[in-house]
C-alpha positions as CSV (number, residue, x, y, z in Angstrom):
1,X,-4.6,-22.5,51.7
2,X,-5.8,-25.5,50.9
3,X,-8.4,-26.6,47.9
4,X,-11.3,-28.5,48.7
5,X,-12.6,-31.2,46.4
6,X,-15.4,-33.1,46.7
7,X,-14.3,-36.8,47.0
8,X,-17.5,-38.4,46.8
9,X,-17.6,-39.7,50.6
10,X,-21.2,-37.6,51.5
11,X,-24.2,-38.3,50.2
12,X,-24.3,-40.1,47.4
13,X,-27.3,-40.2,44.9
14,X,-27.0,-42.8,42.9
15,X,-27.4,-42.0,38.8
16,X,-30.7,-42.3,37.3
17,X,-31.5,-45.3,35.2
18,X,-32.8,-43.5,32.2
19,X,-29.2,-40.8,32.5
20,X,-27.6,-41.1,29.0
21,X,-25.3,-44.1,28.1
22,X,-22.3,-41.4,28.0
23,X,-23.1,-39.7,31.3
24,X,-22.7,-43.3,32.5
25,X,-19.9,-44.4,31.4
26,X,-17.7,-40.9,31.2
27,X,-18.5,-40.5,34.8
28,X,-14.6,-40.8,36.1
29,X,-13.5,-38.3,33.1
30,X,-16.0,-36.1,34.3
31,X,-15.3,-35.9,38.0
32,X,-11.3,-35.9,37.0
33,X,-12.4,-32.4,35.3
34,X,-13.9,-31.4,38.6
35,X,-11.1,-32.4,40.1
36,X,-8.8,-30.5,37.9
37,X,-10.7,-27.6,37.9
38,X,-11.0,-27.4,41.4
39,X,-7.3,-27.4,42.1
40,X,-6.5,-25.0,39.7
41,X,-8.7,-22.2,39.9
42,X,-11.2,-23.1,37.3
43,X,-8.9,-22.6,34.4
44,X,-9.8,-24.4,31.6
45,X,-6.5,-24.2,29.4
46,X,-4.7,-25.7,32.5
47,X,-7.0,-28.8,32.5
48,X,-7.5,-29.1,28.6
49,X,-5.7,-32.7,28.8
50,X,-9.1,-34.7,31.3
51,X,-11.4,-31.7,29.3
52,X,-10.4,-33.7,26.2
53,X,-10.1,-37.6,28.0
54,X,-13.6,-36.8,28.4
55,X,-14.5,-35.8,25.2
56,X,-13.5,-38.5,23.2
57,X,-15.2,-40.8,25.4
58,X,-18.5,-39.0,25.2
59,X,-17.5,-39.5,21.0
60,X,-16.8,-42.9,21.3
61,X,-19.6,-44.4,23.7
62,X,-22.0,-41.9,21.9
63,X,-20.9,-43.5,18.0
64,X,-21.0,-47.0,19.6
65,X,-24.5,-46.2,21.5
66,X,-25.9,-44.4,18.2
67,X,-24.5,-47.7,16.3
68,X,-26.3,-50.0,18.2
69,X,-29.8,-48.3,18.2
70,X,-29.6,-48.0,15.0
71,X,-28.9,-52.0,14.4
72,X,-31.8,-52.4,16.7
73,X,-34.1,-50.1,15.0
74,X,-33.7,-51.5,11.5
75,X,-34.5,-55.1,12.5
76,X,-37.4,-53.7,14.6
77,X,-38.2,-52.3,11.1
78,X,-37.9,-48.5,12.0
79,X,-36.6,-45.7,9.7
80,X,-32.9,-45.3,11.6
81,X,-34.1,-41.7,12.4
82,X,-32.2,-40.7,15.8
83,X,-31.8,-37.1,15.7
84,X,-33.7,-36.6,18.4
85,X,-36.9,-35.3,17.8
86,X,-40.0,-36.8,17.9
87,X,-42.1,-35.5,14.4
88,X,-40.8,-38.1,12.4
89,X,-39.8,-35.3,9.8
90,X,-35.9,-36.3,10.1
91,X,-34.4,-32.8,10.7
């Protein structure tokens, strides 16, 4: 019996423009874990290795993003707040 894994050759939506910078640019970690789940029965510990690919290049593109905005945002003359909420009250 044979697995079946989506290869990406249907329909294809194309990502949204306002999709986070890491969902972006992790994309082909991300579908390897699909990939690796799907041919191994959805077990985690056996796909750890693209699980992990993945995460340290959501950590990396999201300490360069976070970087950046920051930059940005203190020659704009804002606070460097970026946690996420909108109050202004910094936690």
């Amino acid at each position: 019996k044979m697995t079946f894994v989506y290869t990406g050759k249907g329909k294809r939506r194309a990502q949204k423009d306002d999709a986070p910078p890491e969902q972006k640019i992790c994309s082909k970690q991300a579908c390897a874990i699909q990939w690796c789940l799907a041919r191994r029965n959805h077990s985690e510990k056996l796909c750890q290795a693209f699980i992990d690919d993945w995460s340290s290049c959501v950590d990396r593109v999201r300490s360069t993003h976070e970087y950046y905005v920051g930059t940005i945002m203190s020659d704009n003359g804002g606070d460097g707040d970026h946690n996420g909420d909108d109050n202004g009250g910094g936690k």
